[in-house]
N, CA and C atoms of all chains as a GROMACS GRO file, in nm:
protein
  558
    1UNK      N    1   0.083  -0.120   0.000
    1UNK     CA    2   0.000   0.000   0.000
    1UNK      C    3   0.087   0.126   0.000
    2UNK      N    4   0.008   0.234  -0.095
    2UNK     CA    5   0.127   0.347  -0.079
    2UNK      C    6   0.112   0.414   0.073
    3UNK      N    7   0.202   0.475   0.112
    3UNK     CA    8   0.211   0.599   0.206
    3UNK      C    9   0.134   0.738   0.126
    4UNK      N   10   0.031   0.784   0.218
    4UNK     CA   11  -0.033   0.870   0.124
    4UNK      C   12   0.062   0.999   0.107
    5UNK      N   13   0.158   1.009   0.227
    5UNK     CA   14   0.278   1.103   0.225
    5UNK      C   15   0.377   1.071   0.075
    6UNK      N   16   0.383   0.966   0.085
    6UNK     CA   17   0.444   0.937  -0.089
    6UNK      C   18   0.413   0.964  -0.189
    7UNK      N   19   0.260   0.967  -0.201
    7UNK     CA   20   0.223   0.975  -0.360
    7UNK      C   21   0.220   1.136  -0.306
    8UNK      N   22   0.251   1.199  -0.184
    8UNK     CA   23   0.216   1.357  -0.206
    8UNK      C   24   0.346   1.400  -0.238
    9UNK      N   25   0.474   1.343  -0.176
    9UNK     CA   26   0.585   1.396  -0.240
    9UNK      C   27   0.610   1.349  -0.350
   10UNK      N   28   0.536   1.209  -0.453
   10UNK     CA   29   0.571   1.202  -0.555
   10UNK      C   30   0.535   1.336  -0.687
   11UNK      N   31   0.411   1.369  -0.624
   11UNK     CA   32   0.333   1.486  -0.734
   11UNK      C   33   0.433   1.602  -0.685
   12UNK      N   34   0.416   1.626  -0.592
   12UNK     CA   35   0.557   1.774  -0.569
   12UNK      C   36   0.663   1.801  -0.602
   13UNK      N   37   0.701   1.636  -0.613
   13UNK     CA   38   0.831   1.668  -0.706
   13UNK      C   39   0.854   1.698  -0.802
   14UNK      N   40   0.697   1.613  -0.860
   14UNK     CA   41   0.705   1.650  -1.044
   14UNK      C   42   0.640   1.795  -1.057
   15UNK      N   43   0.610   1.831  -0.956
   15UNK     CA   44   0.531   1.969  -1.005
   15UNK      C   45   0.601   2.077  -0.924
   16UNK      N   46   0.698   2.099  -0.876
   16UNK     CA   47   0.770   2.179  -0.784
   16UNK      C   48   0.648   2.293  -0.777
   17UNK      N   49   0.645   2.348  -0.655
   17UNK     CA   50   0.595   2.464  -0.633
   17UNK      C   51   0.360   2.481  -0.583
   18UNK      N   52   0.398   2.311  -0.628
   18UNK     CA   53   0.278   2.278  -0.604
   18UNK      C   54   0.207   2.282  -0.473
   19UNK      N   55   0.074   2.308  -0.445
   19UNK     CA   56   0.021   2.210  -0.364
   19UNK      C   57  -0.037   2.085  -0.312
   20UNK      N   58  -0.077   2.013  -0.287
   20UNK     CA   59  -0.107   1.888  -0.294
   20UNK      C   60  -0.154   1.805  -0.154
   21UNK      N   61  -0.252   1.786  -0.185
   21UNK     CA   62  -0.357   1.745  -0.026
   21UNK      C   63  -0.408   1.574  -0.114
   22UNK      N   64  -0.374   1.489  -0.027
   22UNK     CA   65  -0.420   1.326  -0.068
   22UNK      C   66  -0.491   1.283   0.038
   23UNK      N   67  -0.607   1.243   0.015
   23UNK     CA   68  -0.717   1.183   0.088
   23UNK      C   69  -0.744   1.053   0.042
   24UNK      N   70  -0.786   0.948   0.145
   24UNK     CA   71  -0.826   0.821   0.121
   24UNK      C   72  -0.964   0.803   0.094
   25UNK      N   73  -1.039   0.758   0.004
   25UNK     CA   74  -1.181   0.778   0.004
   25UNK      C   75  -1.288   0.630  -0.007
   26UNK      N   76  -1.137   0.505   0.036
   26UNK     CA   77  -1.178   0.415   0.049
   26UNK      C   78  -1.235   0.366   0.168
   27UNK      N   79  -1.260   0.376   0.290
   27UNK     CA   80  -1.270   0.325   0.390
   27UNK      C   81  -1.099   0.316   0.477
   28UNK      N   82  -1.056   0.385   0.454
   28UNK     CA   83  -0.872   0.377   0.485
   28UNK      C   84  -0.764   0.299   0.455
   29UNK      N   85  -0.814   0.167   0.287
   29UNK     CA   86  -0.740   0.085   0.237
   29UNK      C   87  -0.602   0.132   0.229
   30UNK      N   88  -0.599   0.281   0.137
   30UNK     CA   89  -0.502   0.338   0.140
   30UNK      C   90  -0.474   0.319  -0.002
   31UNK      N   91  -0.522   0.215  -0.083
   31UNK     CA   92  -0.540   0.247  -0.232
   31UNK      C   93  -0.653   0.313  -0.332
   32UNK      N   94  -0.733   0.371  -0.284
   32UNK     CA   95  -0.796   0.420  -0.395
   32UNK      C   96  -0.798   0.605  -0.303
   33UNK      N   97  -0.734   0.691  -0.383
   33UNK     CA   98  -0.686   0.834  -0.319
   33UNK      C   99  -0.792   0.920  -0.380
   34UNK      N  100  -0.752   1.048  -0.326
   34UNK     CA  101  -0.796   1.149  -0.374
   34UNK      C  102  -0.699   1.255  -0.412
   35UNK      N  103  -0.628   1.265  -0.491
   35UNK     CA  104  -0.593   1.392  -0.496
   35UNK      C  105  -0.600   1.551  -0.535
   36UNK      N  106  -0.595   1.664  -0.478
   36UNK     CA  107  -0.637   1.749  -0.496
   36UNK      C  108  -0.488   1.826  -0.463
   37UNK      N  109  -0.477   1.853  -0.606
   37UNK     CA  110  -0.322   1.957  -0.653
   37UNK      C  111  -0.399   2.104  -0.749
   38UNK      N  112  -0.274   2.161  -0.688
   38UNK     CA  113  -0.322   2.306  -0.662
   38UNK      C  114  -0.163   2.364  -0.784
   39UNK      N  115  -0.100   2.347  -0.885
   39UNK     CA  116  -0.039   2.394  -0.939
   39UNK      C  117   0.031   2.523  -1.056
   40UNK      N  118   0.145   2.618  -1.016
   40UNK     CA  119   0.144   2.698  -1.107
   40UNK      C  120   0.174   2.601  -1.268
   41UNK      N  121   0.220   2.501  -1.293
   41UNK     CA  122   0.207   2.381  -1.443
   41UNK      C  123   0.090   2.421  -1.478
   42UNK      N  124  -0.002   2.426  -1.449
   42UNK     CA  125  -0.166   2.409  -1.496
   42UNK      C  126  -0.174   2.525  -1.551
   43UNK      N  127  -0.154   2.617  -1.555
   43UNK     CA  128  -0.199   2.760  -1.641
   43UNK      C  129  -0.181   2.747  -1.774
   44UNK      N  130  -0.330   2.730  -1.877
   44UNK     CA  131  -0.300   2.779  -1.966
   44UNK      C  132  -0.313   2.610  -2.070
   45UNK      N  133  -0.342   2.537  -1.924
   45UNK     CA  134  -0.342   2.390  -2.004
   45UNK      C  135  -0.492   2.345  -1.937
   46UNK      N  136  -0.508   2.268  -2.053
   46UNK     CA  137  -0.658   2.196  -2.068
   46UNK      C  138  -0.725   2.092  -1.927
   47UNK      N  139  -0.829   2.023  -1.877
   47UNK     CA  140  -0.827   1.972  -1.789
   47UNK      C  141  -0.744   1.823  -1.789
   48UNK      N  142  -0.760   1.799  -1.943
   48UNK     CA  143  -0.697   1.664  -1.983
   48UNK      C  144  -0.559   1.720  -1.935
   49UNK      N  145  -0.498   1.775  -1.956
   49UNK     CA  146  -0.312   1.799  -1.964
   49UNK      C  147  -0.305   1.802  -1.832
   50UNK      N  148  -0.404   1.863  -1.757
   50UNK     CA  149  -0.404   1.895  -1.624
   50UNK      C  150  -0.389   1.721  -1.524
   51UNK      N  151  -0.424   1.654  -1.572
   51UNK     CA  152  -0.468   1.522  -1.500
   51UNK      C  153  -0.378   1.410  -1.568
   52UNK      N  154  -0.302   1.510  -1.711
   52UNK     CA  155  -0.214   1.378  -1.733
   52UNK      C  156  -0.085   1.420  -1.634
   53UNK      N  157  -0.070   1.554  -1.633
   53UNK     CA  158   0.062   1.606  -1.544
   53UNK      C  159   0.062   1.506  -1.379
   54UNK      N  160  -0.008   1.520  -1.329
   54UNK     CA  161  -0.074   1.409  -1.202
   54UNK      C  162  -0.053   1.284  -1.255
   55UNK      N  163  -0.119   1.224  -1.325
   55UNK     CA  164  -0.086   1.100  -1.352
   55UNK      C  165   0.040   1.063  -1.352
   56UNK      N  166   0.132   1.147  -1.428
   56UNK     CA  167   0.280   1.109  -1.504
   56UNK      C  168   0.348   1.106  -1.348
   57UNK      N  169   0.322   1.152  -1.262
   57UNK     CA  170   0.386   1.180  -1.140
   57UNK      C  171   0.358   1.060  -1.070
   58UNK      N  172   0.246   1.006  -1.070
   58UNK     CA  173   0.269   0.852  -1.014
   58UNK      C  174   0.189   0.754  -1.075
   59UNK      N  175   0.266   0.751  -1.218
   59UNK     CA  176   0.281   0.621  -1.300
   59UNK      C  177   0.296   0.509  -1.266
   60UNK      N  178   0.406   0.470  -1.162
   60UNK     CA  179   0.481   0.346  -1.159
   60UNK      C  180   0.355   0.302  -1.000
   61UNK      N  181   0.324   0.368  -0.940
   61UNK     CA  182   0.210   0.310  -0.827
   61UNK      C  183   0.072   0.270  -0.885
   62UNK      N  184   0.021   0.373  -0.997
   62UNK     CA  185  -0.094   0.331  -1.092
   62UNK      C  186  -0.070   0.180  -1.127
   63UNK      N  187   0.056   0.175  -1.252
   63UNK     CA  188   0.084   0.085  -1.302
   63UNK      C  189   0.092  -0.046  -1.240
   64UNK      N  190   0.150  -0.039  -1.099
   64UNK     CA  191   0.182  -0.144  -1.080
   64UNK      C  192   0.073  -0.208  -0.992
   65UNK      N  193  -0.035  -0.076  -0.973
   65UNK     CA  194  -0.175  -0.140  -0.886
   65UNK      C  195  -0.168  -0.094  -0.706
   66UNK      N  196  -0.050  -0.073  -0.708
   66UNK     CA  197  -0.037  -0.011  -0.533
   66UNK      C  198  -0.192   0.077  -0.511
   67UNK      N  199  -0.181   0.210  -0.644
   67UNK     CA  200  -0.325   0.271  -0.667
   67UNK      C  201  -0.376   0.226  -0.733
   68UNK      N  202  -0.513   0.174  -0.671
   68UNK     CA  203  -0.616   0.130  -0.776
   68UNK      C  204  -0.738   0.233  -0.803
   69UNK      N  205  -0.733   0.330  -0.734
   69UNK     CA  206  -0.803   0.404  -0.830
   69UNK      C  207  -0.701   0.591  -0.761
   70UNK      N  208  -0.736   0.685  -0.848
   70UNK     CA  209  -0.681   0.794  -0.805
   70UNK      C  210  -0.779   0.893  -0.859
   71UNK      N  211  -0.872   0.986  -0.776
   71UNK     CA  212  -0.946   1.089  -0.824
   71UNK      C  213  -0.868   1.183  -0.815
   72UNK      N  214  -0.864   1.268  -0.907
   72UNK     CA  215  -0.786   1.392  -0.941
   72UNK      C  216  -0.798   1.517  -0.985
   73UNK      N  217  -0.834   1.604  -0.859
   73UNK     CA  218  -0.873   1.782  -0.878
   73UNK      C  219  -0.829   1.865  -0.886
   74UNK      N  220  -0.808   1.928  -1.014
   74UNK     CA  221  -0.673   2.023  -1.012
   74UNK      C  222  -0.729   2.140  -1.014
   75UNK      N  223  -0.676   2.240  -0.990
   75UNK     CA  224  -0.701   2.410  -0.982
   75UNK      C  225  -0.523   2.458  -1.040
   76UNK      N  226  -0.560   2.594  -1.103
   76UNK     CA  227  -0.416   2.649  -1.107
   76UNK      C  228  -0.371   2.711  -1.018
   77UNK      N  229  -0.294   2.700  -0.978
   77UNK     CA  230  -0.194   2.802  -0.872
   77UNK      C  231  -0.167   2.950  -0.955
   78UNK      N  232  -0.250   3.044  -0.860
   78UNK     CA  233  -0.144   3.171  -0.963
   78UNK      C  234  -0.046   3.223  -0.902
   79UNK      N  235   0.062   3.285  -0.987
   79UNK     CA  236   0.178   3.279  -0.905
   79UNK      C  237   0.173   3.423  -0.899
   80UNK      N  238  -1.041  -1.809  -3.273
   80UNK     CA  239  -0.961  -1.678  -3.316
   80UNK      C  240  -0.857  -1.622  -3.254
   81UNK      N  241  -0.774  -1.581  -3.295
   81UNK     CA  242  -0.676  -1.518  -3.254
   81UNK      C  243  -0.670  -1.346  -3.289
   82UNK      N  244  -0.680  -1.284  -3.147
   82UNK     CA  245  -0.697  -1.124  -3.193
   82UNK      C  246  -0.592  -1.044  -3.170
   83UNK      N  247  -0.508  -0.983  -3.249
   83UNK     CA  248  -0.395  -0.925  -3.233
   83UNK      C  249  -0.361  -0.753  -3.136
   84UNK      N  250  -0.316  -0.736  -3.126
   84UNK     CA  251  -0.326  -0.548  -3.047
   84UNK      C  252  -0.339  -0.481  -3.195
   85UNK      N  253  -0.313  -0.503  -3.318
   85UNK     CA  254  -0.368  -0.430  -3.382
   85UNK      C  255  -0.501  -0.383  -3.469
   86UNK      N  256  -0.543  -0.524  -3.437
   86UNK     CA  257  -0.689  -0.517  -3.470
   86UNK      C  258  -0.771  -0.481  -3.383
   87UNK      N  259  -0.758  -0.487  -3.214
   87UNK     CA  260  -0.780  -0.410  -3.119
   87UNK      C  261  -0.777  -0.276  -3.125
   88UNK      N  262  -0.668  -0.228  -3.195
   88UNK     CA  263  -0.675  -0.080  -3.190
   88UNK      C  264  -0.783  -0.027  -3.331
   89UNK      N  265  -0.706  -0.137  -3.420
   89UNK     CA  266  -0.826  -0.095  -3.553
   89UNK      C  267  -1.018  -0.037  -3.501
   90UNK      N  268  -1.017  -0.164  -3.431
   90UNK     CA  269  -1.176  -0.160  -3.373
   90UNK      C  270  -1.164  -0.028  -3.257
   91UNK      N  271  -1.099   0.018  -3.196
   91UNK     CA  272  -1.109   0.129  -3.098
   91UNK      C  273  -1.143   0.260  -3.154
   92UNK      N  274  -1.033   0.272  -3.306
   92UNK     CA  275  -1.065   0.383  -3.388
   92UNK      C  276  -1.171   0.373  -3.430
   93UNK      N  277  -1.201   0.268  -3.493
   93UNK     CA  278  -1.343   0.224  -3.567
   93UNK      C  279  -1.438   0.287  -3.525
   94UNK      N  280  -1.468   0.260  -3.333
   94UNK     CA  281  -1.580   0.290  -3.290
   94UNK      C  282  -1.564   0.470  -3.261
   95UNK      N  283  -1.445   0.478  -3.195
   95UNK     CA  284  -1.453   0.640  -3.157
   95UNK      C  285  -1.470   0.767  -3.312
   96UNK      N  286  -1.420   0.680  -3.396
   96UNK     CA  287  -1.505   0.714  -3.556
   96UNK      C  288  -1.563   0.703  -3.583
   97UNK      N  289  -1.666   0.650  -3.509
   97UNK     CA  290  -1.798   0.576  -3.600
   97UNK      C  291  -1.906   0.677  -3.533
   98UNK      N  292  -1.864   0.677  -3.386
   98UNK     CA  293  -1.944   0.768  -3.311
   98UNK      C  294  -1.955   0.842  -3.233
   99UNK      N  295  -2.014   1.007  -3.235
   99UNK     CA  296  -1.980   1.097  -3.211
   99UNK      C  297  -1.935   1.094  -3.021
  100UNK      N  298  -2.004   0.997  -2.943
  100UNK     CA  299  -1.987   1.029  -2.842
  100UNK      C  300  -1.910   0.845  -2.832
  101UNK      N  301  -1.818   0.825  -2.760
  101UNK     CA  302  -1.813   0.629  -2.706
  101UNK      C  303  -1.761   0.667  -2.603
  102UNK      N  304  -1.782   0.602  -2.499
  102UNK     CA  305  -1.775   0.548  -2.336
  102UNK      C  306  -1.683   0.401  -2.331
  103UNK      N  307  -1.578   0.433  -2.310
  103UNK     CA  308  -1.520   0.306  -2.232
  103UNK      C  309  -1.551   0.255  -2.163
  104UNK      N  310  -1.576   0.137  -2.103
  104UNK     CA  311  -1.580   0.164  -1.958
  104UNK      C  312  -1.558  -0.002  -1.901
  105UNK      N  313  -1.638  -0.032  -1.753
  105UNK     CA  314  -1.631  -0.115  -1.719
  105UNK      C  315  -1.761  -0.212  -1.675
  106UNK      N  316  -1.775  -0.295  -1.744
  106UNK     CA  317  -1.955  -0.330  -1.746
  106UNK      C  318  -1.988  -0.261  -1.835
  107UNK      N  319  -2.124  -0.271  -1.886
  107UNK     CA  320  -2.212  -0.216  -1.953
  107UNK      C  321  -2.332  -0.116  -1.879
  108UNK      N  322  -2.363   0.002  -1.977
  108UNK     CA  323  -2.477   0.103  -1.906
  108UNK      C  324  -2.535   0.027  -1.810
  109UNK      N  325  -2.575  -0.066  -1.868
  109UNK     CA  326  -2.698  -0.128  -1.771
  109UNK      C  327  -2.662  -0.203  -1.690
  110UNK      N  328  -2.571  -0.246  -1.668
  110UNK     CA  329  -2.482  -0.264  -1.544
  110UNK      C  330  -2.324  -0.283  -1.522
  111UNK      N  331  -2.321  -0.145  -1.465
  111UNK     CA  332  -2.173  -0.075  -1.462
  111UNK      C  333  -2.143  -0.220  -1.374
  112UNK      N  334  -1.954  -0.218  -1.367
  112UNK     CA  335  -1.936  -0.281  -1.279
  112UNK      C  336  -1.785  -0.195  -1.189
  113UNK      N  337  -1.788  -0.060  -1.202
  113UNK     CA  338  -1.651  -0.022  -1.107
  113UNK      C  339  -1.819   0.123  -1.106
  114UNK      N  340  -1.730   0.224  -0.997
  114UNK     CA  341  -1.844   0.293  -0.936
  114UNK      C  342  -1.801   0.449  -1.035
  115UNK      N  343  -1.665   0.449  -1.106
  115UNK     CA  344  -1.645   0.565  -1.165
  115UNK      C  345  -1.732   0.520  -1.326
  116UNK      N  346  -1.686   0.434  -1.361
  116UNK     CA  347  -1.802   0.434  -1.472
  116UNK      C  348  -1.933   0.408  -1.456
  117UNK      N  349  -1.998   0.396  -1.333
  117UNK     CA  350  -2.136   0.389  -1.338
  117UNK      C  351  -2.177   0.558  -1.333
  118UNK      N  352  -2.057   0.610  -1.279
  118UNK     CA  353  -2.052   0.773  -1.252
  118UNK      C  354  -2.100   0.850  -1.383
  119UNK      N  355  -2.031   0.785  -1.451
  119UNK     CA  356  -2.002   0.867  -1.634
  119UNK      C  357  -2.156   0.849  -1.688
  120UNK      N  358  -2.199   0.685  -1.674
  120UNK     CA  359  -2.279   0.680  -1.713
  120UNK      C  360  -2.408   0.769  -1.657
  121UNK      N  361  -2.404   0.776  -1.563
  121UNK     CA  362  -2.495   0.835  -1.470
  121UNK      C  363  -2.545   1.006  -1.624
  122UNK      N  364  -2.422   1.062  -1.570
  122UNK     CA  365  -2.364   1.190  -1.655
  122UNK      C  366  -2.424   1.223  -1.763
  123UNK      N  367  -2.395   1.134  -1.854
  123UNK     CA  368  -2.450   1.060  -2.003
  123UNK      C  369  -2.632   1.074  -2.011
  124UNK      N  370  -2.629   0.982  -1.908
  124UNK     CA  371  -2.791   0.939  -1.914
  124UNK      C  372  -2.853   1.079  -1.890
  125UNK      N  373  -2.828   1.190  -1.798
  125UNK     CA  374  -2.820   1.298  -1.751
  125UNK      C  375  -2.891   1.436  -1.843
  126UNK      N  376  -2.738   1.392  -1.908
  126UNK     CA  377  -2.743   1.483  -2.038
  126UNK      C  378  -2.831   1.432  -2.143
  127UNK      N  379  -2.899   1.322  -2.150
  127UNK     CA  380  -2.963   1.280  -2.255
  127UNK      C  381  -2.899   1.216  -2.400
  128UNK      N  382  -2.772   1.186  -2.407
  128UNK     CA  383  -2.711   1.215  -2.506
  128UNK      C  384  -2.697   1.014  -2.544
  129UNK      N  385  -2.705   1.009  -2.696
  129UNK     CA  386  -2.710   0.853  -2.693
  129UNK      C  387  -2.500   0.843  -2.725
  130UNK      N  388  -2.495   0.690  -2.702
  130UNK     CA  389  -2.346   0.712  -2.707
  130UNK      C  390  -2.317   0.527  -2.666
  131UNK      N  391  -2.180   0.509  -2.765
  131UNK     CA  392  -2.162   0.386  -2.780
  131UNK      C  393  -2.073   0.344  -2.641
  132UNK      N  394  -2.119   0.189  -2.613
  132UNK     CA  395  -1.983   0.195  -2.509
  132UNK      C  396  -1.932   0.093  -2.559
  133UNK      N  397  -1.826   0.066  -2.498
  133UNK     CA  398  -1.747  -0.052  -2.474
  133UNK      C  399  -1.722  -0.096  -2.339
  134UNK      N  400  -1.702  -0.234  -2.333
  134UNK     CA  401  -1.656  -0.337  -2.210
  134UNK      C  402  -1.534  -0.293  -2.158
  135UNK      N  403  -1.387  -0.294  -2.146
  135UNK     CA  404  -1.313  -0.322  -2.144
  135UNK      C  405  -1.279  -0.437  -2.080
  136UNK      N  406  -1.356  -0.476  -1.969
  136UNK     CA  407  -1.342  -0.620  -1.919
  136UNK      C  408  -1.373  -0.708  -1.997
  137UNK      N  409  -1.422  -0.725  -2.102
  137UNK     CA  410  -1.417  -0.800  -2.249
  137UNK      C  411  -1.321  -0.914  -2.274
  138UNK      N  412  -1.181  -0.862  -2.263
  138UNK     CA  413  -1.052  -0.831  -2.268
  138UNK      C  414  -0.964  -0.759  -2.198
  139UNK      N  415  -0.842  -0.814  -2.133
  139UNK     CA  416  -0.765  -0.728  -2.035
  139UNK      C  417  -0.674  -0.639  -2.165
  140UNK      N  418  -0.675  -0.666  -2.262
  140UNK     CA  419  -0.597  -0.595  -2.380
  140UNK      C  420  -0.658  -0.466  -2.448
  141UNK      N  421  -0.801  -0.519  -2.412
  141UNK     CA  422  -0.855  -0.347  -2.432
  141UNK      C  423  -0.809  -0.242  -2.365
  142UNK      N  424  -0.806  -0.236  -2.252
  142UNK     CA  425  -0.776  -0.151  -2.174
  142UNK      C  426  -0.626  -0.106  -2.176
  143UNK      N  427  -0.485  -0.230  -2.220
  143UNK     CA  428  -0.381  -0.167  -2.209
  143UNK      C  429  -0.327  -0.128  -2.361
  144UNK      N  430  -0.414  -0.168  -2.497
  144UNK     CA  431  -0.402  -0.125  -2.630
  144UNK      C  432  -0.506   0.034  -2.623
  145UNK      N  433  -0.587   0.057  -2.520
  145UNK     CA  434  -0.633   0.175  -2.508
  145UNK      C  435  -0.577   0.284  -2.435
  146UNK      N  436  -0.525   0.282  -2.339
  146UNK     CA  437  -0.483   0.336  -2.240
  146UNK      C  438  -0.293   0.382  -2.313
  147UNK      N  439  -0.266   0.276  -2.389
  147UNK     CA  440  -0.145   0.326  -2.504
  147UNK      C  441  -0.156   0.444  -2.575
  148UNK      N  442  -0.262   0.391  -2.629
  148UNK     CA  443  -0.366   0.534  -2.753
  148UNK      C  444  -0.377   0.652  -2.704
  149UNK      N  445  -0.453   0.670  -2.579
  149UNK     CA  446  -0.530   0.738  -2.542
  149UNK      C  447  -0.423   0.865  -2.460
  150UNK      N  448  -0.317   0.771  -2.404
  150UNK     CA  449  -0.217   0.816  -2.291
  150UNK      C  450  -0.294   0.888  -2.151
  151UNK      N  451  -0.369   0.768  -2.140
  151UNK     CA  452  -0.510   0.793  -2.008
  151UNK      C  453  -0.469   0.725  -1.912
  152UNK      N  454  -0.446   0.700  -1.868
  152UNK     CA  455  -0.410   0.528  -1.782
  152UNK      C  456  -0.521   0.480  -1.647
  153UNK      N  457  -0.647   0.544  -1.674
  153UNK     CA  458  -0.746   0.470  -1.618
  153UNK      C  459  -0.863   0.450  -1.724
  154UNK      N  460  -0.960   0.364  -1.644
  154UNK     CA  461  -1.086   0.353  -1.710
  154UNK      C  462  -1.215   0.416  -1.584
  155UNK      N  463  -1.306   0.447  -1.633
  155UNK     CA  464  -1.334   0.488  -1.777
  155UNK      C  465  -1.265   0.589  -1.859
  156UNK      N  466  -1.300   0.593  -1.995
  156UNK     CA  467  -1.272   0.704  -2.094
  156UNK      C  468  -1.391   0.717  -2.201
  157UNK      N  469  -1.371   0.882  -2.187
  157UNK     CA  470  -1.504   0.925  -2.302
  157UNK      C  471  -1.417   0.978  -2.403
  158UNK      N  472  -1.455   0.949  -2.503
  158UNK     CA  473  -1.444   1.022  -2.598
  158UNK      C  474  -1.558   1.092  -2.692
  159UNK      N  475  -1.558   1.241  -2.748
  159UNK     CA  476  -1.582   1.305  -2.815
  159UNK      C  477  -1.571   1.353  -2.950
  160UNK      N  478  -1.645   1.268  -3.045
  160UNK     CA  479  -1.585   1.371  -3.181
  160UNK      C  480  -1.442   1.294  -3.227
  161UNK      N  481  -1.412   1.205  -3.103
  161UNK     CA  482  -1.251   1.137  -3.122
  161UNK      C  483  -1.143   1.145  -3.103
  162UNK      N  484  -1.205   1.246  -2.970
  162UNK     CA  485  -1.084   1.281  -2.918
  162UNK      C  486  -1.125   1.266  -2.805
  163UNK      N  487  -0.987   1.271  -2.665
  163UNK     CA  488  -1.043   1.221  -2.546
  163UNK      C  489  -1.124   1.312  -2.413
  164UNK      N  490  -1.177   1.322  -2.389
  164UNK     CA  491  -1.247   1.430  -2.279
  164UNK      C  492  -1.175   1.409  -2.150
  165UNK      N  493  -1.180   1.274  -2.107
  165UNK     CA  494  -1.105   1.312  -1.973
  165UNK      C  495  -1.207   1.139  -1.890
  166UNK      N  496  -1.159   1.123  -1.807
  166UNK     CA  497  -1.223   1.014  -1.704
  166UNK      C  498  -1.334   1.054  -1.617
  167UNK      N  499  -1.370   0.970  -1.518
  167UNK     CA  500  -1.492   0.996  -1.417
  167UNK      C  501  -1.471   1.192  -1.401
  168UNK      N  502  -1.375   1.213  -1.316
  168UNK     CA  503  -1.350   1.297  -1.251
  168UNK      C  504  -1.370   1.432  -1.346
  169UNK      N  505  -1.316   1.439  -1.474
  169UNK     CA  506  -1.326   1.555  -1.588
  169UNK      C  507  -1.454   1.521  -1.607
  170UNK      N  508  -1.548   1.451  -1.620
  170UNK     CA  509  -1.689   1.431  -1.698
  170UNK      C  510  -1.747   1.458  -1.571
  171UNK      N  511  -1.716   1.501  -1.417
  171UNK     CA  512  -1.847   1.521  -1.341
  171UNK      C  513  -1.813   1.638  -1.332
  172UNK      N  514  -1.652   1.706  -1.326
  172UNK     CA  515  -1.643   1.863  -1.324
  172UNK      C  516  -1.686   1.915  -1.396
  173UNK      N  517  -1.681   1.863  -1.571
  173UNK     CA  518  -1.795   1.962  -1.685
  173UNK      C  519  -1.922   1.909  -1.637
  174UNK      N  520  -1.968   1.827  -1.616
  174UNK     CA  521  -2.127   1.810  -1.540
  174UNK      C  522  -2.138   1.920  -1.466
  175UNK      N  523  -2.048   1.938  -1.364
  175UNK     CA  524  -2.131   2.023  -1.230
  175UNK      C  525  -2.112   2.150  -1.326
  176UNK      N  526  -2.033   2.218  -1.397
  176UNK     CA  527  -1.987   2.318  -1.471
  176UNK      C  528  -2.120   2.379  -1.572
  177UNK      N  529  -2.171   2.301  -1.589
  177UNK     CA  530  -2.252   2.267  -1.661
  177UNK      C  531  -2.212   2.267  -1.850
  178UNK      N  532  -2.107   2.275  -1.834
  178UNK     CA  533  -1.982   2.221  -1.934
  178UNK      C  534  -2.058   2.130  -2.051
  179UNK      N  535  -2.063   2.029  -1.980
  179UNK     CA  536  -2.078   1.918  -2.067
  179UNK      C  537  -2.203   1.909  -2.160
  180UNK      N  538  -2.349   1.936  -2.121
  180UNK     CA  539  -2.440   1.943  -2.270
  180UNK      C  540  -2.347   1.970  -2.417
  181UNK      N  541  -2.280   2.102  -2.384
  181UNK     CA  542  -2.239   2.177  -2.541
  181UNK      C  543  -2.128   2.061  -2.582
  182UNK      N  544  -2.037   1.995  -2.456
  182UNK     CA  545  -1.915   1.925  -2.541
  182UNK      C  546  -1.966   1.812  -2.610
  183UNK      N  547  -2.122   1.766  -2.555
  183UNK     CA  548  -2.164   1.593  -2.604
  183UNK      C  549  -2.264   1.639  -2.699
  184UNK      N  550  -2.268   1.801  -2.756
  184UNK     CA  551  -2.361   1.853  -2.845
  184UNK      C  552  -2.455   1.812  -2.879
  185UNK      N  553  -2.566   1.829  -2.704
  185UNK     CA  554  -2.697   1.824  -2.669
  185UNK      C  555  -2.723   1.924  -2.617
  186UNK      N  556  -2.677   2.069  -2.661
  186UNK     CA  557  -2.692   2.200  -2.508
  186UNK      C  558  -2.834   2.257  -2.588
   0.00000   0.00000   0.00000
């Protein structure tokens, strides 16, 4: 199971400057998240680009099923 | 039969060409079987809008000859016109937005 602290420093890293709040919305399995990132990346990009940027950040936990599901709310950060 | 990933993908284009709105998903409308595509569908039914789906539990190859294509890496997926809209989460934010009638061009 991931550390929900993990998949939050995984998105921060890929998004420096971000915010990023991860909630469990399973009953506290700890695999199916919520995330809600708050980034200056997002300006200017579509909701799709917005949710692939998130995704690309934790690929390898998707992929490998650690997350089995990940809801994903983005807003732009203005800087 | 033997079905290859490229005839898989042939049939993916096929359908998201064929019709203006297709739903990936998991189960069928009439009975979803994960709770984000019963979501979409929900959405869909909502908006009034008719629209093709697909299984992906069909086949575990749908989903990873789609999810290649698409560069989505969950299910469900809508597509529009043939291009991709976004999963559960993008199809309930243009829902609540009230977004979505004009994108499934039923507004």
């Amino acid at each position: 199971m991931p550390e929900l602290e993990h998949v939050k420093e995984l998105i921060e890293s890929a998004l420096p400057g971000s915010e990023v709040e991860i909630s469990d919305f399973a009953g506290g399995g700890g695999d199916h998240l919520t995330a809600r990132v708050t980034a200056p990346q997002f300006a200017g990009l579509s909701l799709i680009e917005q949710h692939r940027l998130v995704y690309a950040a934790v690929e390898r936990d998707l992929g490998s099923g650690a997350i089995h599901a990940l809801s994903i709310k983005t807003s732009v950060k203005e800087s | 039969m033997i079905v290859t990933d490229e005839q898989i993908l042939a049939e993916i284009q096929k359908i998201i060409g064929e019709h203006k709105v297709a739903l990936f998903m998991k189960g069928l409308p009439e009975a979803p079987r994960c709770g984000f595509s019963a979501r979409v569908v929900g959405r869909l039914d909502e908006a009034g809008v008719e629209y093709a789906a697909v299984d992906v539990l069909v086949d575990a190859r749908i989903r990873q000859v789609l999810s290649a294509y698409s560069s989505w890496p969950t299910i469900p997926q809508l597509f529009v016109d043939g291009n991709l809209v976004g999963g559960c989460d993008i199809v309930e934010e243009l829902a609540e937005s009230g977004e979505l009638p004009a994108i499934l061009g039923v507004a």
